[in-house]
ChimeraX commands (.cxc) that place a marker at each C-alpha (Angstrom):
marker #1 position 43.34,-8.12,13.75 radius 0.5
marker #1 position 45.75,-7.27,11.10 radius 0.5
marker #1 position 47.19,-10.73,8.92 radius 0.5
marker #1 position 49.42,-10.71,6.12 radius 0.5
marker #1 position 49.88,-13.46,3.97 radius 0.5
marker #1 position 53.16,-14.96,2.03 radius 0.5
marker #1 position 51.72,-16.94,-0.90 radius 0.5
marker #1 position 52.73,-17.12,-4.58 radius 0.5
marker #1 position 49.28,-19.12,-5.89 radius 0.5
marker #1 position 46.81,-16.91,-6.29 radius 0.5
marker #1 position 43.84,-19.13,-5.88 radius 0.5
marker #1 position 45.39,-20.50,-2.55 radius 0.5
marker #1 position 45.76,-16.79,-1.59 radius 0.5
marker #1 position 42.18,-15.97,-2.48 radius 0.5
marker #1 position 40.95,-18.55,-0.84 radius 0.5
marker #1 position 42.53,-17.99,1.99 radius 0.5
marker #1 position 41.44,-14.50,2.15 radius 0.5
marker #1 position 37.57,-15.76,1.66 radius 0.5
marker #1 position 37.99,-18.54,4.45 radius 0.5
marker #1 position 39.89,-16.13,7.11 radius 0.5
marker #1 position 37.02,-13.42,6.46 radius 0.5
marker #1 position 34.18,-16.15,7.06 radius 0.5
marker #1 position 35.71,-17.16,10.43 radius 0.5
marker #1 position 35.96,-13.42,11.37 radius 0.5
marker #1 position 34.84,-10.28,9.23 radius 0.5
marker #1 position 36.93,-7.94,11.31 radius 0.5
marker #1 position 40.15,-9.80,9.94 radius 0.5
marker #1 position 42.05,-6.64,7.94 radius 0.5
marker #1 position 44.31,-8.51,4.99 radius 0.5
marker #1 position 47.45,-5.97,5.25 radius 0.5
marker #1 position 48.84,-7.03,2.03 radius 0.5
marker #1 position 49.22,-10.78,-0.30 radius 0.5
marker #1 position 52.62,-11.11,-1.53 radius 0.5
marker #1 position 54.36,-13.55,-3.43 radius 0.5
marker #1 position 57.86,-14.35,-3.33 radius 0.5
marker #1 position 61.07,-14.03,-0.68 radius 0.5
marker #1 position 62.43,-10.88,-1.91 radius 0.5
marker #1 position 59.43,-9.30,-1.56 radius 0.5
marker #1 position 58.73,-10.51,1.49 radius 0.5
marker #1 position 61.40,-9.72,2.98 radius 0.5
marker #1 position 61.51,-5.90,1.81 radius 0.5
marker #1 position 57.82,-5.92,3.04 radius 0.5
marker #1 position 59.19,-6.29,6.17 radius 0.5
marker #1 position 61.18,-4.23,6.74 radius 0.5
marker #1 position 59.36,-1.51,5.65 radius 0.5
marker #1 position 56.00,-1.74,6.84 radius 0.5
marker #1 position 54.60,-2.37,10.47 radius 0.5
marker #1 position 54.21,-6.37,11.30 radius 0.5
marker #1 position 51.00,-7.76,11.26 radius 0.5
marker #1 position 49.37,-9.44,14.25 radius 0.5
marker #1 position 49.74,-13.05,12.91 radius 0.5
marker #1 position 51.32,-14.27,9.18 radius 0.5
marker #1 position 49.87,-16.66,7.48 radius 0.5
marker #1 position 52.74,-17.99,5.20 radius 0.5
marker #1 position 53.10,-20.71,2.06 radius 0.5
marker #1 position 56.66,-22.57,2.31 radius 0.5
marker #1 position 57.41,-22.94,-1.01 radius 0.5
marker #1 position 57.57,-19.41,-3.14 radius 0.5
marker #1 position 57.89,-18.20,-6.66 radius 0.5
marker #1 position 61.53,-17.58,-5.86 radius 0.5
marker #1 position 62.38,-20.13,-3.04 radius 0.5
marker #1 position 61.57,-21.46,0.29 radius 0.5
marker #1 position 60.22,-19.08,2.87 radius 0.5
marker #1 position 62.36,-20.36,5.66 radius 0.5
marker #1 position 64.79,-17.91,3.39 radius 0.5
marker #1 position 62.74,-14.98,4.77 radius 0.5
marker #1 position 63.87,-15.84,8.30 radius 0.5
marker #1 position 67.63,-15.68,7.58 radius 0.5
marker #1 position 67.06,-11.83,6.88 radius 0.5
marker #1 position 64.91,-10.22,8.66 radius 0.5
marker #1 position 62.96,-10.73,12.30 radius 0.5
marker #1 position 59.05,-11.58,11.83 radius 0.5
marker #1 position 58.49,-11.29,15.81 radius 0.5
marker #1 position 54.44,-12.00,15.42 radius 0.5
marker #1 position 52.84,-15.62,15.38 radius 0.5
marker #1 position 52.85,-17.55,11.89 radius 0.5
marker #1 position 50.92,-20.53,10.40 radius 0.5
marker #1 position 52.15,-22.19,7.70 radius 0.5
marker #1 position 50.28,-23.34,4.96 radius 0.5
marker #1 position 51.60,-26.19,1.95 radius 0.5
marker #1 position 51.21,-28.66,-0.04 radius 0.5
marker #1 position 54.21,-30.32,1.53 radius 0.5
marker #1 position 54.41,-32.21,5.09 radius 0.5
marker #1 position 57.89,-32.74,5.11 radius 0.5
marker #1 position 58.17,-29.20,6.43 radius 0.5
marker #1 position 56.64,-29.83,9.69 radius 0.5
marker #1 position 59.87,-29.92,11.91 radius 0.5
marker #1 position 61.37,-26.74,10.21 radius 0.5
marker #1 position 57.86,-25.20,10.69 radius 0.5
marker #1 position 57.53,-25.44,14.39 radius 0.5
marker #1 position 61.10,-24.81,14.68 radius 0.5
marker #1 position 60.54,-21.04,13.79 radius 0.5
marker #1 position 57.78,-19.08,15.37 radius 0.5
marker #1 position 54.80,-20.56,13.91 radius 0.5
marker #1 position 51.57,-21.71,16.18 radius 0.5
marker #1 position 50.40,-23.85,13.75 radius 0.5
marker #1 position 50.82,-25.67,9.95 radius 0.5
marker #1 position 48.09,-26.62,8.04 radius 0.5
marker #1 position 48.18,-28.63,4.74 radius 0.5
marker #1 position 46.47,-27.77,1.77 radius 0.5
marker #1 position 43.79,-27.55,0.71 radius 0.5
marker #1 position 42.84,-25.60,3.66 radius 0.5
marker #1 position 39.72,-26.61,5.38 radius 0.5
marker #1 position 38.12,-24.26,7.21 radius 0.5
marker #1 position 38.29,-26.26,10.56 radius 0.5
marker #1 position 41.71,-26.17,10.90 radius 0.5
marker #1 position 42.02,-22.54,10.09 radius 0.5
marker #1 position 39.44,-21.40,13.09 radius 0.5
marker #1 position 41.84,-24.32,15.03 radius 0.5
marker #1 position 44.66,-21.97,14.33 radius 0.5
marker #1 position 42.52,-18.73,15.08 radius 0.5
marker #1 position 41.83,-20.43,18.34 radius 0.5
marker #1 position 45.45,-21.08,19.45 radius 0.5
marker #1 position 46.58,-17.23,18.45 radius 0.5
marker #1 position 43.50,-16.09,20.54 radius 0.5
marker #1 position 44.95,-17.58,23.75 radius 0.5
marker #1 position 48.30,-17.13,23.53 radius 0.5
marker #1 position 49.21,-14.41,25.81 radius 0.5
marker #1 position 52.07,-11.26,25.13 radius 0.5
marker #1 position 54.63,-13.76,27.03 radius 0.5
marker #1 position 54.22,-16.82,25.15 radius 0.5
marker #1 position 54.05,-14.41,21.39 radius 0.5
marker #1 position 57.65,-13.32,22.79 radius 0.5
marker #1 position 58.69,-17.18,22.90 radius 0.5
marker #1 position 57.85,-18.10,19.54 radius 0.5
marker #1 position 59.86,-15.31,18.28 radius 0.5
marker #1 position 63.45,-16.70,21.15 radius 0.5
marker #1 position 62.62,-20.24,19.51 radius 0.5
marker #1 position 63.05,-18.42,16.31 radius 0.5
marker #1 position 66.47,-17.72,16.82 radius 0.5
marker #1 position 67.93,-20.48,18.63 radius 0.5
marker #1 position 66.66,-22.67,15.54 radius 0.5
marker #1 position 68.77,-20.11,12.80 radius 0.5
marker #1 position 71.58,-19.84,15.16 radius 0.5
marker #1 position 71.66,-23.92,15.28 radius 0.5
marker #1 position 71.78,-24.02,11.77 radius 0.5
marker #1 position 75.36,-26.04,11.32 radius 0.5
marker #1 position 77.96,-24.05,9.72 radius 0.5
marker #1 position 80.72,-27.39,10.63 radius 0.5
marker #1 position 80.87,-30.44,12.19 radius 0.5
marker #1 position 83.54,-32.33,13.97 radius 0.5
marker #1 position 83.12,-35.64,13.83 radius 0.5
marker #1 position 85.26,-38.44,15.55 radius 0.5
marker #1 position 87.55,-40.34,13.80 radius 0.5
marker #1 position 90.45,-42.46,14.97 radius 0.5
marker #1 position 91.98,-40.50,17.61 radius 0.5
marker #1 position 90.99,-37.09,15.89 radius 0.5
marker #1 position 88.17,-34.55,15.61 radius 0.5
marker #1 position 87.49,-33.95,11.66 radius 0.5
marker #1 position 86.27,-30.83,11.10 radius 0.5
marker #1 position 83.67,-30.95,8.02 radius 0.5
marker #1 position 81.47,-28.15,6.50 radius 0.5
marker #1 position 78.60,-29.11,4.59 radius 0.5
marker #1 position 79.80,-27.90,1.70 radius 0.5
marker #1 position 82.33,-31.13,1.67 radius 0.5
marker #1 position 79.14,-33.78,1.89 radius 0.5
marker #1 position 77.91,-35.52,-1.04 radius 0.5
marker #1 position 75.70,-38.13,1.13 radius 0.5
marker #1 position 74.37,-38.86,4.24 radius 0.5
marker #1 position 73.69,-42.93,4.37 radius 0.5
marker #1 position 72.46,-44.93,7.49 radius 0.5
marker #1 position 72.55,-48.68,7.65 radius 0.5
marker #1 position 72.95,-51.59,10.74 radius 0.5
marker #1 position 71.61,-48.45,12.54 radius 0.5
marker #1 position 75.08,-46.88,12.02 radius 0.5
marker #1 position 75.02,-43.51,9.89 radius 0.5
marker #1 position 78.06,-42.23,7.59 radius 0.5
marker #1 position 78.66,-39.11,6.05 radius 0.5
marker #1 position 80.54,-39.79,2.48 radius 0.5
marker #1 position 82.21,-36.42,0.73 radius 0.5
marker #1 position 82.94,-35.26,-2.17 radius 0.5
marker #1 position 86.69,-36.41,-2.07 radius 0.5
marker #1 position 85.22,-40.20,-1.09 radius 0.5
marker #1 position 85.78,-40.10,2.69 radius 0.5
marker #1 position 83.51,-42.07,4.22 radius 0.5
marker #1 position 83.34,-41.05,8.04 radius 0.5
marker #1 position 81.22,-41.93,10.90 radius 0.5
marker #1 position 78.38,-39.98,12.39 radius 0.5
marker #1 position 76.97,-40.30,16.05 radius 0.5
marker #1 position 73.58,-38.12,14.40 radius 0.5
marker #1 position 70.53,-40.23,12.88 radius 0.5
marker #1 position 69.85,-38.86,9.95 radius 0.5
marker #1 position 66.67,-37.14,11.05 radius 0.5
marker #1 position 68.84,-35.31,13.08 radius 0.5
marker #1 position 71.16,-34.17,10.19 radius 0.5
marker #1 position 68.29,-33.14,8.08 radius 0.5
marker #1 position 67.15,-30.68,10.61 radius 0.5
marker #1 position 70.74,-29.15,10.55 radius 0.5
marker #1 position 71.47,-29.00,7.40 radius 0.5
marker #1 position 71.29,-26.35,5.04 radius 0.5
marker #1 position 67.58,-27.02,3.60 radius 0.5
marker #1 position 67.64,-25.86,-0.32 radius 0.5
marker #1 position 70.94,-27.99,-0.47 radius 0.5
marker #1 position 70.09,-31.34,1.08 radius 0.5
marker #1 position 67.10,-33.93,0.76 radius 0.5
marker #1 position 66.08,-37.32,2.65 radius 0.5
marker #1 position 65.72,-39.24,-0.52 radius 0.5
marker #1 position 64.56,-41.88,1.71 radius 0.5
marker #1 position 65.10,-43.52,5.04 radius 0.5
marker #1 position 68.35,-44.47,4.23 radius 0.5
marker #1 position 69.99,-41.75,2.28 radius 0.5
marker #1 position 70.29,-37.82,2.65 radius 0.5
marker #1 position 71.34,-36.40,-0.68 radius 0.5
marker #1 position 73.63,-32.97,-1.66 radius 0.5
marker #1 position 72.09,-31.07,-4.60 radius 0.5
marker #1 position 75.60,-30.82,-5.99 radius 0.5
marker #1 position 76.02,-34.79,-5.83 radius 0.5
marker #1 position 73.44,-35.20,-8.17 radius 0.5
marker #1 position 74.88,-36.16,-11.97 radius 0.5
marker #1 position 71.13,-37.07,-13.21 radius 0.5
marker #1 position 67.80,-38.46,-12.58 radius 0.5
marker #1 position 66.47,-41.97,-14.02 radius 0.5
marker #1 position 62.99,-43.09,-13.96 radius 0.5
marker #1 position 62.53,-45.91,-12.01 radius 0.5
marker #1 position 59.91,-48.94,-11.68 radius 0.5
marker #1 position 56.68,-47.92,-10.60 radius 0.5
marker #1 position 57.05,-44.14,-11.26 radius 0.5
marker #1 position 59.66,-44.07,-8.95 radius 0.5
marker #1 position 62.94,-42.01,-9.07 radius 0.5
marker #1 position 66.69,-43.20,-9.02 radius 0.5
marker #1 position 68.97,-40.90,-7.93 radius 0.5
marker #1 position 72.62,-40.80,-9.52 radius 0.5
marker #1 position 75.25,-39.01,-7.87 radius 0.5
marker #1 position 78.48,-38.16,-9.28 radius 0.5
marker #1 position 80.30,-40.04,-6.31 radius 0.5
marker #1 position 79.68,-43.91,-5.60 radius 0.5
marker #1 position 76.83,-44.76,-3.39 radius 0.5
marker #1 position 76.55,-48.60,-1.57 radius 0.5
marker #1 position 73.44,-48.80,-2.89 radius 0.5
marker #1 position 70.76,-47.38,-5.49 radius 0.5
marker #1 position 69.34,-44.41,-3.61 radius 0.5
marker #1 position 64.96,-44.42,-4.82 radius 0.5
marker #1 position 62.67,-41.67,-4.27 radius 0.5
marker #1 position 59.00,-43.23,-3.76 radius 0.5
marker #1 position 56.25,-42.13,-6.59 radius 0.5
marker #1 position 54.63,-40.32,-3.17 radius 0.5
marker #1 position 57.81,-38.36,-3.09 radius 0.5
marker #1 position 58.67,-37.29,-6.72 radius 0.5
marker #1 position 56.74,-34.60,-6.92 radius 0.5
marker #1 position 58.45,-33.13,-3.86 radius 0.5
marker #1 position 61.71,-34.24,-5.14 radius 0.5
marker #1 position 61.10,-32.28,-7.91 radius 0.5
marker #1 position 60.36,-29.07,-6.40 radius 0.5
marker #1 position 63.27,-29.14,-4.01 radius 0.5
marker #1 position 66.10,-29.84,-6.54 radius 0.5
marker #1 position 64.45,-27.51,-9.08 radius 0.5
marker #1 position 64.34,-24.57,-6.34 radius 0.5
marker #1 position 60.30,-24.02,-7.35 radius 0.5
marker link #1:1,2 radius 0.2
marker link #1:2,3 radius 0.2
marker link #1:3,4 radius 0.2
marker link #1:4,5 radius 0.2
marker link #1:5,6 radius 0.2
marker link #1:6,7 radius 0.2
marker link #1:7,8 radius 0.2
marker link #1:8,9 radius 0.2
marker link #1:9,10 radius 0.2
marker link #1:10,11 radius 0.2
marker link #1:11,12 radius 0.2
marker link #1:12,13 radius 0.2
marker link #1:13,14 radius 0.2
marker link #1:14,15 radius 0.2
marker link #1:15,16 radius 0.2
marker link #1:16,17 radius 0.2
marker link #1:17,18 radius 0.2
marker link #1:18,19 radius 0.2
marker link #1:19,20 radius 0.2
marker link #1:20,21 radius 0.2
marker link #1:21,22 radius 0.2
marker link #1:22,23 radius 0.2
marker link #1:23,24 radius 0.2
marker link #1:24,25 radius 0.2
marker link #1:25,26 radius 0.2
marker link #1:26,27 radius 0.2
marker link #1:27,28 radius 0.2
marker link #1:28,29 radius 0.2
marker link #1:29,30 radius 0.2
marker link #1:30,31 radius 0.2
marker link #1:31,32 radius 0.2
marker link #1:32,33 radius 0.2
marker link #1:33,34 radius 0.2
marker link #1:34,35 radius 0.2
marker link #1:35,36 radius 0.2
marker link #1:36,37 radius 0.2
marker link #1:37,38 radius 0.2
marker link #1:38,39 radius 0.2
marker link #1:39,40 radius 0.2
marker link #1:40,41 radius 0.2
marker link #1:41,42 radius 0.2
marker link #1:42,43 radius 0.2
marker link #1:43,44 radius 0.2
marker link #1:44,45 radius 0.2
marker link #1:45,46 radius 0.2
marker link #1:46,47 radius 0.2
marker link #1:47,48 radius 0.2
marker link #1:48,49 radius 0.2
marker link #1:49,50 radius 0.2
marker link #1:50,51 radius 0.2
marker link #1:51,52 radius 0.2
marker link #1:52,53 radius 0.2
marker link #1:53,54 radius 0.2
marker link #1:54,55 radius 0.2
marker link #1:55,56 radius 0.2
marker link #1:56,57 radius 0.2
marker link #1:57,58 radius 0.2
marker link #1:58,59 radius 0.2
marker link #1:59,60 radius 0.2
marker link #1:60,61 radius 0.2
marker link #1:61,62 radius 0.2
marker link #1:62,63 radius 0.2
marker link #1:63,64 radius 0.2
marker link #1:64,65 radius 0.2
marker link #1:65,66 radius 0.2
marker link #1:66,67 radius 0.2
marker link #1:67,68 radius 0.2
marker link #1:68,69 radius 0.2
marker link #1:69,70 radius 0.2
marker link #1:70,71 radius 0.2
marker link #1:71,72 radius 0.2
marker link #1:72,73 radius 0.2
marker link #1:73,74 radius 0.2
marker link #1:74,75 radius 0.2
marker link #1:75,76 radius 0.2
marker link #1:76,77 radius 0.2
marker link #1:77,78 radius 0.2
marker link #1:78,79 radius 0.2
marker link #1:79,80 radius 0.2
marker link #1:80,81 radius 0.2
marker link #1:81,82 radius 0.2
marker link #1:82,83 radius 0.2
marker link #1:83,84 radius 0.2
marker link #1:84,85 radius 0.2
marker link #1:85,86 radius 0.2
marker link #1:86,87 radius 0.2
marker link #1:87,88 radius 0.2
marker link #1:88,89 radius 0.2
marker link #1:89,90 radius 0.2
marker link #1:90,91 radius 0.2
marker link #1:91,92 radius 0.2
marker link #1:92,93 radius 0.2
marker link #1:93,94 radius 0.2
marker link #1:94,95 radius 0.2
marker link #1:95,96 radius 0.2
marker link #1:96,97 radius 0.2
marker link #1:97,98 radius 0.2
marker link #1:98,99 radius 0.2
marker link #1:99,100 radius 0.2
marker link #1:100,101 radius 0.2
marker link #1:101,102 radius 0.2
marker link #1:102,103 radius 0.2
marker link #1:103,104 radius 0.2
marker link #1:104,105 radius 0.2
marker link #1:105,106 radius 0.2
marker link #1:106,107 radius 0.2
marker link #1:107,108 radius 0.2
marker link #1:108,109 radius 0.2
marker link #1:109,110 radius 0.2
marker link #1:110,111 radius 0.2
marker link #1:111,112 radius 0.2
marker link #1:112,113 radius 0.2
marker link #1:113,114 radius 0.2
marker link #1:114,115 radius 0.2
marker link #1:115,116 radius 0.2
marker link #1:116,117 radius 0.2
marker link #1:117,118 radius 0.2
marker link #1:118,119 radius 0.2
marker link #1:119,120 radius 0.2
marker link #1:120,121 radius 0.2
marker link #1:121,122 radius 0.2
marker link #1:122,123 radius 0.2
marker link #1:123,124 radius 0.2
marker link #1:124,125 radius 0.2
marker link #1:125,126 radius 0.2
marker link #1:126,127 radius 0.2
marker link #1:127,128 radius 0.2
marker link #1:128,129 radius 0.2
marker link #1:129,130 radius 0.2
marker link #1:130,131 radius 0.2
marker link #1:131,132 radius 0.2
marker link #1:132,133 radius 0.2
marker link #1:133,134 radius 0.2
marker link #1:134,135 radius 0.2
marker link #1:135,136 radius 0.2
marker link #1:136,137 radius 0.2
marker link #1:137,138 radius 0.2
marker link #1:138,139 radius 0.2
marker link #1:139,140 radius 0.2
marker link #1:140,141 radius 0.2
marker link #1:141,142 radius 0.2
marker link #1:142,143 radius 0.2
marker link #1:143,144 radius 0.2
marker link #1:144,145 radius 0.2
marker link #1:145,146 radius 0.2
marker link #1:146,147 radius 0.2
marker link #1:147,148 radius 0.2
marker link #1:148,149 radius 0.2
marker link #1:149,150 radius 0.2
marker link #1:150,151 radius 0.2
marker link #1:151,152 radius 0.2
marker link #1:152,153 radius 0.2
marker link #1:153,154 radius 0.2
marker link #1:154,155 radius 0.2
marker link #1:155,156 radius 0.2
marker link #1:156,157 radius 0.2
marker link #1:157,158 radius 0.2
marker link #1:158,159 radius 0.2
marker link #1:159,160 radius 0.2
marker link #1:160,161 radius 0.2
marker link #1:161,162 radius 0.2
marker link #1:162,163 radius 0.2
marker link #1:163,164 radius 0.2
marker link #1:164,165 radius 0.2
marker link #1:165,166 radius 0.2
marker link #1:166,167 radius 0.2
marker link #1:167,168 radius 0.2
marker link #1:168,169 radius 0.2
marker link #1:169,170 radius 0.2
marker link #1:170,171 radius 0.2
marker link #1:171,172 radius 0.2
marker link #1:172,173 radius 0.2
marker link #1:173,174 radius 0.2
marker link #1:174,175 radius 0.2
marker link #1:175,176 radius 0.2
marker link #1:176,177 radius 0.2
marker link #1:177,178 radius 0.2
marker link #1:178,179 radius 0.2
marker link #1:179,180 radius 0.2
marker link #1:180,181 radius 0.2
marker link #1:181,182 radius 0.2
marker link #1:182,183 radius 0.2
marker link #1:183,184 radius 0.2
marker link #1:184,185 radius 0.2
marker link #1:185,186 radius 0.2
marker link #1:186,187 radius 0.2
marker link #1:187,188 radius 0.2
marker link #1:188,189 radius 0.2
marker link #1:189,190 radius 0.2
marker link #1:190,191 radius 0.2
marker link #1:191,192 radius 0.2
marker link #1:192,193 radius 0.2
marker link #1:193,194 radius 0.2
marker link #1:194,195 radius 0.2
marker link #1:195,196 radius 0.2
marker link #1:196,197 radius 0.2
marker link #1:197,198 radius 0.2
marker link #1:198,199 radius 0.2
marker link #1:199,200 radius 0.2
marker link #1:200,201 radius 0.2
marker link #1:201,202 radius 0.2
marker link #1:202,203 radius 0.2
marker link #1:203,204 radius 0.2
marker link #1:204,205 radius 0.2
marker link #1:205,206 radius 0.2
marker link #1:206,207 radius 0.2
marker link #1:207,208 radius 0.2
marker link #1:208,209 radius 0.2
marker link #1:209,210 radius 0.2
marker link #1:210,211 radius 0.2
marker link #1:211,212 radius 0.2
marker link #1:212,213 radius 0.2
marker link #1:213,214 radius 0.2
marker link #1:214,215 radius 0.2
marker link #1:215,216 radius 0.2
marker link #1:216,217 radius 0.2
marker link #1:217,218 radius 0.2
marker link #1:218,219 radius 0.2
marker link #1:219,220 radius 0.2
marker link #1:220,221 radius 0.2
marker link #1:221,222 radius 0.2
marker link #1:222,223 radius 0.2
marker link #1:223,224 radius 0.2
marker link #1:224,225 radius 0.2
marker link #1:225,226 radius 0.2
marker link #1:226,227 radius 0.2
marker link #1:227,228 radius 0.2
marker link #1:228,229 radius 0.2
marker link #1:229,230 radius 0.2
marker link #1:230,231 radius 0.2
marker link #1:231,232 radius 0.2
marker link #1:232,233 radius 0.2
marker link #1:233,234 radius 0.2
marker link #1:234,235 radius 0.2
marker link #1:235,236 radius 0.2
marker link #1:236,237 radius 0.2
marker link #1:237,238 radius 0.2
marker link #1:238,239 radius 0.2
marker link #1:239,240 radius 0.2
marker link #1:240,241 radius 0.2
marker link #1:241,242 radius 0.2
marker link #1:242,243 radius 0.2
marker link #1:243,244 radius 0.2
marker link #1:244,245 radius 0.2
marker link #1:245,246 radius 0.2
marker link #1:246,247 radius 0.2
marker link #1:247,248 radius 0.2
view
């Protein structure tokens, strides 16, 4: 079996290499590499692997990138430090997603599910593939009044939930109703652009004027429009935070 794998640490990657070649010597490592671009041009010039084994976040951004550019039509498990990733990860054609540090139980769990999947169900992974990038929302319409609005996500600053009702505030301080949760929303929009701060609030990287630390190693979150509230990001969730609006 031929694996490649995506990953820009190298001590996750050699690791990686030593635990895959413990669960089964005749594993052939095709190539390590490190960030999107690369990726990407690895792809399309070289023949795929049998199965990828790919980190989310990369030296030069996330790897759901990767996927916007090229086909990958071969099983993937996804390996992070991140489990906020989970929905976008079995979105695209991965059979499995496995938090580090990786233990070597869950790797031979993953072995295990690409050993039974037959040519049929490989060829499903890769048709869920593209019905998630093609659902990727470019606009919404959302009702208002006796009208259809037509928004982009370009336009939203916030997304902000409350009394179980959700709004979507923009950048020109409309505030207009949405009939999505915001779980929903998250999985729509554009990742590298928008965050769930918390279960309240989904946040535009362009909103944000600055960052203020906040009781208990927490983060408050200032946007250059006016929010209801003060939008927090838990200490759990800083480091994440971080990452995200930083592009690392």
């Amino acid at each position: 079996m031929k694996a490649l794998i995506i990953e820009d640490e190298t001590a996750a990657a050699t690791n990686l290499k030593s635990l895959l070649r413990e669960i089964d010597p005749s594993v052939e490592i095709v190539d390590v590499i490190d960030t999107v671009v690369d990726s990407i041009g690895w792809i399309r010039a070289n023949p795929l692997p049998d199965i990828v084994f790919m980190d989310i976040h990369l030296a030069d951004g996330q790897a759901f990138k990767i996927f916007e550019q090229v086909d990958i039509p071969c099983p993937i498990v996804f390996t992070t430090a991140y489990d906020r990733y989970a929905l976008d990860a079995f979105k695209v054609n991965s059979i499995d997603y496995i938090l580090k540090p990786i233990k070597k139980q869950e790797l031979e769990r993953a072995f295990e599910k690409f050993k039974r999947l037959s040519g049929r169900e490989k060829a499903e992974y890769v048709e869920q593939t593209q019905r998630y990038l093609s659902a990727r929302a470019q606009s919404f319409l959302i009702p208002f009044r006796d009208k259809l609005v037509p928004l982009t996500p370009d336009e939203i600053a916030y997304c902000y939930t409350a009394d179980e009702k959700v709004s979507v505030v923009t950048f020109d301080g409309r505030s207009l109703p949405m009939d999505k949760p915001l779980d929903t929303l998250i999985a729509l929009l554009p990742e590298r652009d928008f965050y769930r701060a918390n279960r309240q609030f989904i946040v535009s990287r362009r909103a944000v004027r600055d960052l203020s630390v906040w009781f208990g190693s927490r983060l408050s979150v200032n946007l250059t429009v006016k929010t209801p509230e003060r939008i927090v990001v838990s200490k759990a969730r800083v480091p994440d935070f971080k990452k995200w609006f930083t592009g690392n």
